[in-house]
C-alpha positions in Angstrom: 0.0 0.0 0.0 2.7 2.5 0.9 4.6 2.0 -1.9 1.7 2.5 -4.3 0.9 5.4 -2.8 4.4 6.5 -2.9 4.1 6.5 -6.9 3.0 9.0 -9.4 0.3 8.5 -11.6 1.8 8.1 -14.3 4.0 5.6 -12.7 1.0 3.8 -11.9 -0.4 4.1 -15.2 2.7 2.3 -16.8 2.1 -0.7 -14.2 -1.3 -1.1 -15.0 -0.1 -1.0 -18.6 2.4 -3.7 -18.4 -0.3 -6.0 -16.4 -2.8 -5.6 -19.0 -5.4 -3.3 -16.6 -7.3 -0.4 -17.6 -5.8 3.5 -16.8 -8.8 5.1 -16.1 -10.1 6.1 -12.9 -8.5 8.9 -10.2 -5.2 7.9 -7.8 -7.1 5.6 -5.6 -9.0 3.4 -7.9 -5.6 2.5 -9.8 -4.0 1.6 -6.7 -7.0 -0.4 -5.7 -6.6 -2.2 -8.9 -3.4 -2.9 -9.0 -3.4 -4.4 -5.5 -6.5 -6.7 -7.1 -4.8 -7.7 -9.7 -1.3 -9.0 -7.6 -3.7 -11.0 -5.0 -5.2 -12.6 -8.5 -3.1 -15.5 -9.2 -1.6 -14.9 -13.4 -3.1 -16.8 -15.6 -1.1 -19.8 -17.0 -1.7 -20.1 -20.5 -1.1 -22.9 -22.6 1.4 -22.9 -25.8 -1.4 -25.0 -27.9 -3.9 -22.6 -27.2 -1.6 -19.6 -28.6 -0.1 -22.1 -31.7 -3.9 -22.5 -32.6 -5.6 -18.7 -32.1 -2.1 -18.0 -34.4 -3.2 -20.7 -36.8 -6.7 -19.1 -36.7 -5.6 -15.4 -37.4 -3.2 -16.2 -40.2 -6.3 -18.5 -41.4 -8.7 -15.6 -41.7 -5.9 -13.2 -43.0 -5.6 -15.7 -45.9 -9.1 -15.5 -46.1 -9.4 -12.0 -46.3 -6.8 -11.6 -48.9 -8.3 -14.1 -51.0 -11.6 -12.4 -51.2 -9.5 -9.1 -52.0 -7.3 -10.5 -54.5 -8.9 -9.9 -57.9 -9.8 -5.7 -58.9 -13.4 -6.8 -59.6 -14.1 -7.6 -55.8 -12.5 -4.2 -54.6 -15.3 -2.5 -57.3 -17.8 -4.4 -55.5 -17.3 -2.8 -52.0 -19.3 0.0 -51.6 -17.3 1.4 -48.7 -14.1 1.1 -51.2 -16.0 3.4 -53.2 -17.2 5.8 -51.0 -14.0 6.6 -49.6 -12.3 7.5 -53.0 -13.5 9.5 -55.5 -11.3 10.1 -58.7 -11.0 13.3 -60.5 -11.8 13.9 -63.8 -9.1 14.1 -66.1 -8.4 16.5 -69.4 -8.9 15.4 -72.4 -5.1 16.7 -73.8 -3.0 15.7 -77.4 -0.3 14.2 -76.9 1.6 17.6 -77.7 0.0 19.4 -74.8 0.9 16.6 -72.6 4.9 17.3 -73.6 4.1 20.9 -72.8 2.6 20.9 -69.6 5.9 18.1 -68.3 8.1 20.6 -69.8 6.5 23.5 -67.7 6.7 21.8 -64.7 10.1 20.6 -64.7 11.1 24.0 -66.0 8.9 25.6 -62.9 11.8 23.3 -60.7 14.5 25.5 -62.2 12.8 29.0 -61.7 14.2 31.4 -58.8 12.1 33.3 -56.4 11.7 37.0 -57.5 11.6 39.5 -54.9 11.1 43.1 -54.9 13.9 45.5 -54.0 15.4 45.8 -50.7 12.5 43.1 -49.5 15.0 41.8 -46.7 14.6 45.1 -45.3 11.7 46.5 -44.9 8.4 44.2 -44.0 6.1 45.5 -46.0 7.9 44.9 -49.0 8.5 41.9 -48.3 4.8 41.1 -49.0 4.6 42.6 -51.7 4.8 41.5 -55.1 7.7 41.9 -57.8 8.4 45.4 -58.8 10.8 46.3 -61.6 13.8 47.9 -60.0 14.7 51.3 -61.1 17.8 54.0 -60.2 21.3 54.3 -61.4 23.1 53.0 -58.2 20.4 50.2 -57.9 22.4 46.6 -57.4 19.4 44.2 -58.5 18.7 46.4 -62.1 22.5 46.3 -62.2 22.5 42.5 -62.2 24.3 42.1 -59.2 23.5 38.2 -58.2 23.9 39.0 -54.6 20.6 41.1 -54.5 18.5 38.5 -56.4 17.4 37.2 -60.2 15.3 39.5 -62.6 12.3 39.0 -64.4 13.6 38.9 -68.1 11.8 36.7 -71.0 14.7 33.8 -70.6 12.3 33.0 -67.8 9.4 32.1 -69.6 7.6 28.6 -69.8 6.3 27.1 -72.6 3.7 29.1 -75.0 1.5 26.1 -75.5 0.7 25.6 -71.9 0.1 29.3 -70.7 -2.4 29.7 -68.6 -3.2 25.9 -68.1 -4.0 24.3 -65.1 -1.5 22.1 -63.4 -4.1 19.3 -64.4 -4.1 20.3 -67.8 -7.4 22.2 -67.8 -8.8 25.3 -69.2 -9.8 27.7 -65.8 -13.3 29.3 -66.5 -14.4 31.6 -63.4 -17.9 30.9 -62.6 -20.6 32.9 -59.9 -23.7 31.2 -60.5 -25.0 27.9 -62.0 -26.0 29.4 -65.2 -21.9 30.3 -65.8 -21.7 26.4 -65.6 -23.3 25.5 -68.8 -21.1 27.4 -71.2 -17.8 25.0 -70.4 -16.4 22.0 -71.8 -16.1 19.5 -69.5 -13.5 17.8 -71.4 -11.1 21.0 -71.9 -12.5 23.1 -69.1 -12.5 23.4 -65.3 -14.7 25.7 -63.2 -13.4 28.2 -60.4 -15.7 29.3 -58.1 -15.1 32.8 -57.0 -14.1 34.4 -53.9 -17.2 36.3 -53.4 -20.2 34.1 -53.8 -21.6 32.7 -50.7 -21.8 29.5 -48.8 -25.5 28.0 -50.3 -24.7 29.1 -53.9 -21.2 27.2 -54.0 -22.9 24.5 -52.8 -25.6 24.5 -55.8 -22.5 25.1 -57.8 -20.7 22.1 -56.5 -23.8 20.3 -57.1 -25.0 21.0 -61.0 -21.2 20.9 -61.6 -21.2 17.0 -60.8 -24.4 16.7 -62.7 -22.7 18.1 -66.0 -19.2 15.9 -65.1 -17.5 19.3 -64.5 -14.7 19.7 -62.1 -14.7 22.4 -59.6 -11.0 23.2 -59.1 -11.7 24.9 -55.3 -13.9 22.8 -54.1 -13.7 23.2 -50.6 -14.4 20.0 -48.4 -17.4 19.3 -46.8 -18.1 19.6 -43.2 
């Protein structure tokens, strides 16, 4: 008793842990239990018993992977399907295909361009790129210690300006009626900023109707 009580309860906790007991309860009940559980003789289990619930287990895992083995049976489940929904995909040539990889793994070789003396002052920092004029002024003087320039030997691939990541065609849309003037094939809708909660969601709604992708589609709560 004293040296329970001598313990923390965390201390306690780990016992109770390591005998298999339950953690919850205030100070007193976990000492209570585990001065019940050393009066209670251990349980001597038997090796055959564990050989045949291991038998059993790898039994029903065998089971289970038999009945999961072919594509058609994981169609079947209607959990599977709930869970994940694919996207719909572009319809692209195999040109715009090559553009949009060469965009991206050109995007991995782009710098970061900062405005003008943005290490120093906060609020430019924020802000966006500016084109740096004055005489004396290190970045439009091509110094490389005060950052890259914005110059056309920068620029990405004409064919895929403007494209989505994805491949697709942005269209903004506010209402419903914006929805039925896009290609679902070539185009993806963008809700904007400024409509409101019960409109996006008739948006969202007539947009799975017409197979139409909503690229901001915010998740449901």
């Amino acid at each position: 008793m004293s040296d329970y009580e001598g313990m923390t309860v965390a201390q306690l906790k780990e016992l109770l842990k390591e005998a298999g007991l339950p953690v919850s309860g205030k100070k007193a009940d976990l000492i209570a239990r585990l001065q019940e559980g050393a009066d209670e003789p251990a349980p001597v289990e038997e090796e055959s018993v564990e050989e045949e619930s291991v038998e059993e287990e790898s039994d029903e895992e065998d089971d289970f992977e038999a009945d999961y083995d072919d594509d058609e049976d994981w169609d079947d489940d209607e959990d599977y399907n709930e869970e994940h929904v694919a996207r719909q995909k572009p319809v692209l040539s195999e040109e715009l295909k090559a553009a949009l990889a060469l965009r991206a793994a050109q995007k991995k070789g782009t710098p970061s361009f900062r405005r003008t003396e943005w290490f120093r002052y906060k609020r430019l920092s924020r802000s966006g790129w500016r084109k740096p004029h004055g005489m004396d002024n290190k970045q439009r003087r091509n110094y490389k210690y005060r950052g890259s320039l914005v110059r056309i030997g920068h620029g990405k691939v004409n064919a895929a300006s403007g494209l989505h990541p994805s491949g697709f065609e942005e269209v903004m849309v506010h209402n419903t009626r914006d929805l039925d003037q896009i290609d679902a094939e070539t185009q993806a809708a963008r809700v904007g900023a400024t409509v409101g909660g019960r409109k996006r969601e008739n948006i969202h709604s007539r947009a799975d109707e017409l197979g139409i992708r909503v690229l901001n589609r915010r998740r449901e709560r």
